[in-house]
PAVO-275888 format. One record per residue: z, y, x of N, C-alpha, C, O in turn; residue number from 0. Coordinates in steps of 0.05 Angstrom, whole numbers. Each point is the difference from the previous one (the first is absolute). Layout:
! residues N
nzz | nyy | nxx | cazz | cayy | caxx | czz | cyy | cxx | ozz | oyy | oxx | seq
Z | Y | X | Z | Y | X | Z | Y | X | Z | Y | X | NUM;
...
This chain:
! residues 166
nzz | nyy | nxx | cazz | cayy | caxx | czz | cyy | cxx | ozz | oyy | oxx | seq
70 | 177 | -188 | -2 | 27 | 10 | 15 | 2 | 27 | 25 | 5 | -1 | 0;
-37 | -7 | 24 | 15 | -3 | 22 | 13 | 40 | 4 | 22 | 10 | 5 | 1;
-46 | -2 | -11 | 14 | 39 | 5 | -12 | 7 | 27 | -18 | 17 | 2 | 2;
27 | -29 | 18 | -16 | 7 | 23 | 12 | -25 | 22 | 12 | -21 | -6 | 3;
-19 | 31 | 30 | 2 | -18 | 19 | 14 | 1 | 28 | 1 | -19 | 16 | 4;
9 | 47 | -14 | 18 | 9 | 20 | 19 | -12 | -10 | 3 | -3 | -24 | 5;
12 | -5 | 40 | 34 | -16 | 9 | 12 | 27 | -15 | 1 | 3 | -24 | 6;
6 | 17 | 44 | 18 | 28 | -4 | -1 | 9 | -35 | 22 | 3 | -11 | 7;
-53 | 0 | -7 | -13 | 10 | -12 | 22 | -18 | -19 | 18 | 9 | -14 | 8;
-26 | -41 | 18 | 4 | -16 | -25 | 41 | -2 | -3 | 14 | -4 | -19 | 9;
-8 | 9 | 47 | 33 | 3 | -3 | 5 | 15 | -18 | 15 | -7 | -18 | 10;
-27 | 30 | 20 | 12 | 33 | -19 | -9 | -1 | -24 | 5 | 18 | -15 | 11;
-23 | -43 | 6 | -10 | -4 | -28 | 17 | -21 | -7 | -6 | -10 | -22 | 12;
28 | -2 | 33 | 18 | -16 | -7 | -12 | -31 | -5 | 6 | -17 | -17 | 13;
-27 | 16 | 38 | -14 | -28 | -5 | 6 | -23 | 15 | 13 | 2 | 21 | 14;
-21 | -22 | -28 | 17 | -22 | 17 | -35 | 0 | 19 | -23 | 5 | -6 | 15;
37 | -15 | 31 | -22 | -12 | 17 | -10 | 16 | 19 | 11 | 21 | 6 | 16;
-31 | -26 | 2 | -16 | 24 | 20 | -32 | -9 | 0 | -10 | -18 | -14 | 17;
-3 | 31 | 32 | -25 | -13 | 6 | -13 | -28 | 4 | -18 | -13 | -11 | 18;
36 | 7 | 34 | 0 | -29 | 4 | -6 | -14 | -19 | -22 | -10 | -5 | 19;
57 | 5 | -17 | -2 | -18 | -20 | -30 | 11 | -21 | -11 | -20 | -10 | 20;
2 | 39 | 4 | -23 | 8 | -20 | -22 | -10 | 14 | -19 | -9 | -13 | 21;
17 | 9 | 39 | -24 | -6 | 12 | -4 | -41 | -1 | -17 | -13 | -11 | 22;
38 | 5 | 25 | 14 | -31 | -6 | -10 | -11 | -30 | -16 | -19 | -2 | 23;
29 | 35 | -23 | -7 | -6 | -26 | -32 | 2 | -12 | -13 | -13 | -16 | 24;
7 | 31 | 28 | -34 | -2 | 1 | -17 | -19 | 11 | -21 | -8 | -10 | 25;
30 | 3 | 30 | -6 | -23 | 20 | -6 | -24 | -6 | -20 | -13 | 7 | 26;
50 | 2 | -28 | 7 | -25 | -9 | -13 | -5 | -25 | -8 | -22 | -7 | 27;
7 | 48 | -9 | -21 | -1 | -30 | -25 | -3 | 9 | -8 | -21 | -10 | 28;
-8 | 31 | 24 | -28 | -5 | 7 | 0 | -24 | 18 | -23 | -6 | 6 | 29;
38 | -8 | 4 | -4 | -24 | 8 | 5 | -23 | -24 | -18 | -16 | 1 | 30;
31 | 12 | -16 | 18 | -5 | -10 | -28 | -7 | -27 | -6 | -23 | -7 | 31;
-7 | 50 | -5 | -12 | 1 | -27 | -24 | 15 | 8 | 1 | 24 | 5 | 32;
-28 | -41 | -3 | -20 | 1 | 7 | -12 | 21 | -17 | -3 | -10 | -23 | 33;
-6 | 36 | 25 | -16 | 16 | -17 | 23 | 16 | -21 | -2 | 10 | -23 | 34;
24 | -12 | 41 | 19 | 22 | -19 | -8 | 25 | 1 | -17 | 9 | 16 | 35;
33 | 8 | -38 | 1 | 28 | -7 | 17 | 15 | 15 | 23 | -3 | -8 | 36;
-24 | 18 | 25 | 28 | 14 | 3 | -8 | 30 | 0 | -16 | 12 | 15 | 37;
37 | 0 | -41 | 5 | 18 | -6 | 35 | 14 | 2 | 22 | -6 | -10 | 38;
-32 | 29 | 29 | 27 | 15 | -6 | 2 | 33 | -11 | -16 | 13 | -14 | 39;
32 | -9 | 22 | 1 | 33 | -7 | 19 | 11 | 23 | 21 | -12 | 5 | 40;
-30 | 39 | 11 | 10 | 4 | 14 | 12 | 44 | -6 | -11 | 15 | -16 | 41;
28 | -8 | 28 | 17 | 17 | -6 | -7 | 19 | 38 | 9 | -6 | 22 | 42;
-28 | 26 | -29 | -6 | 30 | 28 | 23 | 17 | -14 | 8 | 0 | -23 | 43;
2 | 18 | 51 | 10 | 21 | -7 | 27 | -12 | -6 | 8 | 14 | -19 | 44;
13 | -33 | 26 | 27 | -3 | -4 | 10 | 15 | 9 | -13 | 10 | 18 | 45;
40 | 1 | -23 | 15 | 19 | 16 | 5 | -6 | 29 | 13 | -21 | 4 | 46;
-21 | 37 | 20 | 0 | -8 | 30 | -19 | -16 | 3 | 1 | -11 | 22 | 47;
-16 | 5 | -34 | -20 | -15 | 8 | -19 | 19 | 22 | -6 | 22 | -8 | 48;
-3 | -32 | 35 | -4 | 12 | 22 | -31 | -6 | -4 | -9 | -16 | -16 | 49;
-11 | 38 | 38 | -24 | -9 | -2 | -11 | -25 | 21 | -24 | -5 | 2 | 50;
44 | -10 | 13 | -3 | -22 | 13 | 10 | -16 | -25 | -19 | -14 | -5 | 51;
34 | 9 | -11 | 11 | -22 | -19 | -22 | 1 | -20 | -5 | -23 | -6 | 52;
-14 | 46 | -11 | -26 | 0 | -4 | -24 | -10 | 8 | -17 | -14 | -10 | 53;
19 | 28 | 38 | -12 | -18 | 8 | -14 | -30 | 7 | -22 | -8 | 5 | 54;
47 | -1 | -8 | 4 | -33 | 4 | 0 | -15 | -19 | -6 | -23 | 0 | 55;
17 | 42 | -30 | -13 | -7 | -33 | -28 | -5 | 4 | -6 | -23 | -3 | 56;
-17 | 43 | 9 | -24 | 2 | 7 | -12 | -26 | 13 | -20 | -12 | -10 | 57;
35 | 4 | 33 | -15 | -17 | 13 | 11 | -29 | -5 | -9 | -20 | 11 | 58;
33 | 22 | -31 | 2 | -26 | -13 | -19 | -8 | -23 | -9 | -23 | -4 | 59;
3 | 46 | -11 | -23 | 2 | -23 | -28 | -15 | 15 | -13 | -18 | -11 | 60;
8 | 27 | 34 | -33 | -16 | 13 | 12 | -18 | 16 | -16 | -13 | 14 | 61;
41 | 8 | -12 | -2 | -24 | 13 | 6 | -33 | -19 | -12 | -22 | 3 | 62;
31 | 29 | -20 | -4 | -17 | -29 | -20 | -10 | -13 | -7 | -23 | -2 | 63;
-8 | 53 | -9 | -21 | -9 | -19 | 7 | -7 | -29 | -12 | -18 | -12 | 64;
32 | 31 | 0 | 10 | -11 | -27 | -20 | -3 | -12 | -18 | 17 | 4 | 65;
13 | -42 | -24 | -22 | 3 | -15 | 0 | 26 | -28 | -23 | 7 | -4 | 66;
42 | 5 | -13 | 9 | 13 | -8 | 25 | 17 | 13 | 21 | -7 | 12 | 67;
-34 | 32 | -20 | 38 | 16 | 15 | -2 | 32 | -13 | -22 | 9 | -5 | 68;
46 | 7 | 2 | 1 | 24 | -18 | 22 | 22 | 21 | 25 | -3 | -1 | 69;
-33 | 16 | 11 | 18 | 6 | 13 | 5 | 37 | -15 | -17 | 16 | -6 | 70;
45 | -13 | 3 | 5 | 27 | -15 | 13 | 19 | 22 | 7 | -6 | 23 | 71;
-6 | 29 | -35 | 16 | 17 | 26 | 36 | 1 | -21 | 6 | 5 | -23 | 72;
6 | -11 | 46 | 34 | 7 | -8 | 0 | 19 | -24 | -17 | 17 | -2 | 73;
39 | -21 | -20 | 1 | 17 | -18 | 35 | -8 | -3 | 11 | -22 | -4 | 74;
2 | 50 | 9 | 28 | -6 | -5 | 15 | -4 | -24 | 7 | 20 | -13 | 75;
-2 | -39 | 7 | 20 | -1 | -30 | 24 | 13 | 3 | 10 | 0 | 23 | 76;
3 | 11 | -41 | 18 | 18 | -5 | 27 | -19 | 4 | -2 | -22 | -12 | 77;
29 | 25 | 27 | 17 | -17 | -9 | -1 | -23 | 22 | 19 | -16 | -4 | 78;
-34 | 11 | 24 | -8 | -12 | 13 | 6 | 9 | 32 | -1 | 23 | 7 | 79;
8 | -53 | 16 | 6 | 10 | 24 | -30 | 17 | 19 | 0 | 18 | 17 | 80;
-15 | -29 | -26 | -19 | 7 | 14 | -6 | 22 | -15 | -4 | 15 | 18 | 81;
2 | -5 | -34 | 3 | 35 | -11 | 18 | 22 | 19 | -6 | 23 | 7 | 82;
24 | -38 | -2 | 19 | 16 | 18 | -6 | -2 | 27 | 6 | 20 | 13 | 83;
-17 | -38 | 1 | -9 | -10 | 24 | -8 | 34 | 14 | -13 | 18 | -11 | 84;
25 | -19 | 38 | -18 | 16 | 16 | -25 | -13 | 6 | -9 | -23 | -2 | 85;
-2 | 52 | 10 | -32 | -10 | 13 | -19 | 0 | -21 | -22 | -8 | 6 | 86;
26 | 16 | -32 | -20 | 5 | -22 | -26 | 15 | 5 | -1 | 21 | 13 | 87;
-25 | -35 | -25 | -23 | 11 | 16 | -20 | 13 | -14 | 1 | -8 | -23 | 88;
-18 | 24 | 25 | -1 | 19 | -20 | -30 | -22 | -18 | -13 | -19 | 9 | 89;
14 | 29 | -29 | -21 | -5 | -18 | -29 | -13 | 6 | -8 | -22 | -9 | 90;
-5 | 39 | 24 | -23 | 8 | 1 | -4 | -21 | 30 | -19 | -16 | 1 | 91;
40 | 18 | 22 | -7 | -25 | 13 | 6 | -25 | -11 | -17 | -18 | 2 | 92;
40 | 11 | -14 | 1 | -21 | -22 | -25 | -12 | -13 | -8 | -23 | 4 | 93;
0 | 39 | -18 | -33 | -5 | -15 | -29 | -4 | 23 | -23 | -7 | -2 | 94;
36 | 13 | 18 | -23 | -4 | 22 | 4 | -30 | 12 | -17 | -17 | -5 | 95;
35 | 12 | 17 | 4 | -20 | 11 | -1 | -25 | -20 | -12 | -21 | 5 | 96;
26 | 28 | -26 | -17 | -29 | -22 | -24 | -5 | -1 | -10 | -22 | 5 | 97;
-11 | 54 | -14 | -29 | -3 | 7 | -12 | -11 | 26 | -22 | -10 | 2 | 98;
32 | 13 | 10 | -14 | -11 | 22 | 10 | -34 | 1 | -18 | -17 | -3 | 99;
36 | 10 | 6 | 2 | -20 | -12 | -17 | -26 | -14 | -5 | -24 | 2 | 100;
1 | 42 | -16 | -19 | -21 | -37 | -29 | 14 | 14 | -18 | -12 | -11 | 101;
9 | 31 | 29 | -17 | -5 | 9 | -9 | -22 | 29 | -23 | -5 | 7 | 102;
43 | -2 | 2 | -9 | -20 | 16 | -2 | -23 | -25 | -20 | -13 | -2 | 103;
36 | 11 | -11 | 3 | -25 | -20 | -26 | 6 | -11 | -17 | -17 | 6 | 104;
11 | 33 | -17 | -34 | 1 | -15 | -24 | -18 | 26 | -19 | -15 | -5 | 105;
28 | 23 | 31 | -26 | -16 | 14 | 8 | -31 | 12 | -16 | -14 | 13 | 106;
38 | 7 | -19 | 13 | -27 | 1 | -17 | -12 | -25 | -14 | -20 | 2 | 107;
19 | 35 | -24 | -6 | -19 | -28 | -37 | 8 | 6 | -12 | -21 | 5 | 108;
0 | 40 | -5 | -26 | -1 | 13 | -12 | -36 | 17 | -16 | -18 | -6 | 109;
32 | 23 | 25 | -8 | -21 | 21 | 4 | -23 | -19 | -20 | -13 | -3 | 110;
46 | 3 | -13 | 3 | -28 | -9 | -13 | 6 | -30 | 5 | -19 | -15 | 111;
-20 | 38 | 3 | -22 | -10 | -21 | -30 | -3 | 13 | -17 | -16 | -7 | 112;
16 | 30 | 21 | -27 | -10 | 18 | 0 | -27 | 2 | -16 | -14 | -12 | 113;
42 | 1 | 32 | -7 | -39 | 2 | 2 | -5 | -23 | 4 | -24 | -3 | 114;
-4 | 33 | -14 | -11 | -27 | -26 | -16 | 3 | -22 | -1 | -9 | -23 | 115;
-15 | 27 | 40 | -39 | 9 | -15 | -1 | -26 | 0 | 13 | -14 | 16 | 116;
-32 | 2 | -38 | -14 | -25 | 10 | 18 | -18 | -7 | -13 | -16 | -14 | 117;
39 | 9 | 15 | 23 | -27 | -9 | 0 | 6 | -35 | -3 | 21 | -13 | 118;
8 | -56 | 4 | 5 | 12 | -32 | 34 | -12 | 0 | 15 | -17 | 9 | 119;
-16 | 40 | -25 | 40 | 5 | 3 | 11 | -6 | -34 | -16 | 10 | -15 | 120;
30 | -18 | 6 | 14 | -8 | -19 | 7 | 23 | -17 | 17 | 12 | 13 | 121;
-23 | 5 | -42 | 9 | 22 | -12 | 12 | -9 | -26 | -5 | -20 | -13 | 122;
19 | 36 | 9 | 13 | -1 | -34 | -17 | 28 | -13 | 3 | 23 | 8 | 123;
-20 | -31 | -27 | -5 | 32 | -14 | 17 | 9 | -24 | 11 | -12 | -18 | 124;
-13 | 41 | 29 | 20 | 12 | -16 | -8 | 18 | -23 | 14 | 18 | -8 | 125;
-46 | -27 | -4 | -15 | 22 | -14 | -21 | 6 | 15 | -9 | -7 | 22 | 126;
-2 | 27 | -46 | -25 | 19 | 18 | -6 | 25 | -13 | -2 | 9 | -23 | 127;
-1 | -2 | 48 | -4 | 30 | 8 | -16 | 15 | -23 | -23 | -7 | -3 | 128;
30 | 24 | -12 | -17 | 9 | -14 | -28 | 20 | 3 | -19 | 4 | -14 | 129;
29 | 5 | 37 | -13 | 14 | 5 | -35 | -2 | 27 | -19 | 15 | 4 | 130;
26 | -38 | 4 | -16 | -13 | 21 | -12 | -33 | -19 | -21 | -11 | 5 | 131;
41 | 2 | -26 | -11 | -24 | 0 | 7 | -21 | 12 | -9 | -22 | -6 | 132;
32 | 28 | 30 | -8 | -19 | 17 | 32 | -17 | -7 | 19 | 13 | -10 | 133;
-20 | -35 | 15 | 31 | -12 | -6 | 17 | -2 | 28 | -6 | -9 | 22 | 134;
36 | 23 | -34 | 20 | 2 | 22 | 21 | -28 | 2 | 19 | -10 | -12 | 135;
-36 | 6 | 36 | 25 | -18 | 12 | 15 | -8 | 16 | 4 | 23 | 7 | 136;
10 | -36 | 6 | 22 | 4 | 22 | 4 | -12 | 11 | -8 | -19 | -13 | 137;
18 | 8 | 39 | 2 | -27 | 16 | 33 | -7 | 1 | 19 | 15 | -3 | 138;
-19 | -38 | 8 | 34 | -5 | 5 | 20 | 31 | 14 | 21 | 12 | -6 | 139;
-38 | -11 | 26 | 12 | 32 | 11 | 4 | 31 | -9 | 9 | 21 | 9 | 140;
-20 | -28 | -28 | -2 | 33 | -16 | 15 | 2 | -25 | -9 | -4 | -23 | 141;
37 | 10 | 30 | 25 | 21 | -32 | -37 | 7 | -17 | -24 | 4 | 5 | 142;
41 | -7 | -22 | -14 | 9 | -30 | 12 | 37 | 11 | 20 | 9 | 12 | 143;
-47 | 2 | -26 | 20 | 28 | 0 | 1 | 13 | 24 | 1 | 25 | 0 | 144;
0 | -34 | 16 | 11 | 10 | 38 | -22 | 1 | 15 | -12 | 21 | 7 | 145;
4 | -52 | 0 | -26 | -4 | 4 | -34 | 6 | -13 | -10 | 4 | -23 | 146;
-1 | -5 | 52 | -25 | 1 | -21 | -18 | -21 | -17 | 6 | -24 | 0 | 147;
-22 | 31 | -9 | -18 | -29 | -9 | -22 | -4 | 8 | -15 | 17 | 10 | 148;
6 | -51 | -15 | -24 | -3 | 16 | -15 | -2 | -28 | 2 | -18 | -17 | 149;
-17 | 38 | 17 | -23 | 2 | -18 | -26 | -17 | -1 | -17 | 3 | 17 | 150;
13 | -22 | -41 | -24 | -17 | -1 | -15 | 3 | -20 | 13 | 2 | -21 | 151;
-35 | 0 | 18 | -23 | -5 | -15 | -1 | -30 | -7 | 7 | -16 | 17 | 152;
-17 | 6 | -44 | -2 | -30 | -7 | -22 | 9 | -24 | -3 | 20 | -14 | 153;
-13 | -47 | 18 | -19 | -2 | -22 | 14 | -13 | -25 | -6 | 2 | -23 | 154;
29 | -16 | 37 | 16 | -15 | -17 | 28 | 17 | -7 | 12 | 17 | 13 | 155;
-8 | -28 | -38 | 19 | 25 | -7 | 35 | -10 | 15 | 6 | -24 | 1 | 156;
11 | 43 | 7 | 18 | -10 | 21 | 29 | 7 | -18 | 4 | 19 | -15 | 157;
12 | -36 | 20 | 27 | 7 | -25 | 26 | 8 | 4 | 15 | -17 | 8 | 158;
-4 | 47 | -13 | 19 | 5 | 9 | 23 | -34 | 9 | -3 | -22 | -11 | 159;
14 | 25 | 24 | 30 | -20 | 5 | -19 | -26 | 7 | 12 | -21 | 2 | 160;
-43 | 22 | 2 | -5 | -33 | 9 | -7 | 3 | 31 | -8 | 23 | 6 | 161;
9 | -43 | 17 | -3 | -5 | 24 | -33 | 4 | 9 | -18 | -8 | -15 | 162;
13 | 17 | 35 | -37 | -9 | 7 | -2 | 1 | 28 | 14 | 15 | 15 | 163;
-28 | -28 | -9 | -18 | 5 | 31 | -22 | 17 | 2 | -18 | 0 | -18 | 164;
18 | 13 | 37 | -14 | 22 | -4 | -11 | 8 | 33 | -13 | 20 | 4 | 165;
């Protein structure tokens, strides 16, 4: 869970590193491990968080491309520095700025299920659907639970916990 990607942002969240190094570590995993996953979770709406330091959340989101990512709006825990933090932001832009967010991320993940109409990809099934029939299953990239599933039809019957090409 990197949180976000401003330098300033990730100081006041008490995080080690800055952009650079997150951008560097991305760099070196996708060179590194051909057809990796990368999933994070990211944190709109920190206390002082500016609409230029948002902004640049934004344009790290399309310029990455996480293959998975969850981004929430700030929620203050009680007891906590950042509870007390000046610069607290109200609600309703909080909730906005995550949404928009997971909406660029919705047309990132758009674009990278489109390239692989047509490829057969490796699934674990996890059951089936009762209601469609159809059996749910998942690729190396997809949390049980979190993710979605890639739904298949088989003439042949398909078995929770076994491997298939598909």
């Amino acid at each position: 869970p990197i949180q976000h990607c401003d330098d300033e942002v990730l100081k006041n969240m008490n995080r080690r590193g800055g952009r650079k190094e997150i951008e560097d570590a991305i760099r070196r995993l996708r060179a590194a491990i051909p057809n990796i996953t990368l999933r994070t979770t990211l944190i709109a709406g920190f206390p002082g968080e500016t609409e230029e330091q948002y902004s640049e959340l934004c344009d790290f989101v399309k310029t990455v491309k996480f293959d998975r990512l969850g981004c929430f709006a700030y929620s203050a825990e009680e007891n906590t520095v950042a509870a007390r933090m000046d610069g607290q932001i109200e609600q309703e832009v909080k909730d906005r700025r995550a949404e928009l967010v997971m909406q660029i991320q919705t047309g990132i993940m758009a674009q990278k299920q489109a390239a692989k109409v047509g490829q057969t990809v490796r699934v674990i099934c996890d059951g089936i659907d009762d209601e469609s029939g159809l059996y749910l299953c998942r690729t190396a990239a997809d949390a049980p639970e979190v993710d979605g599933n890639v739904c298949v039809s088989s003439e042949e019957p398909l078995y929770p916990g076994a491997f298939y090409d598909i």
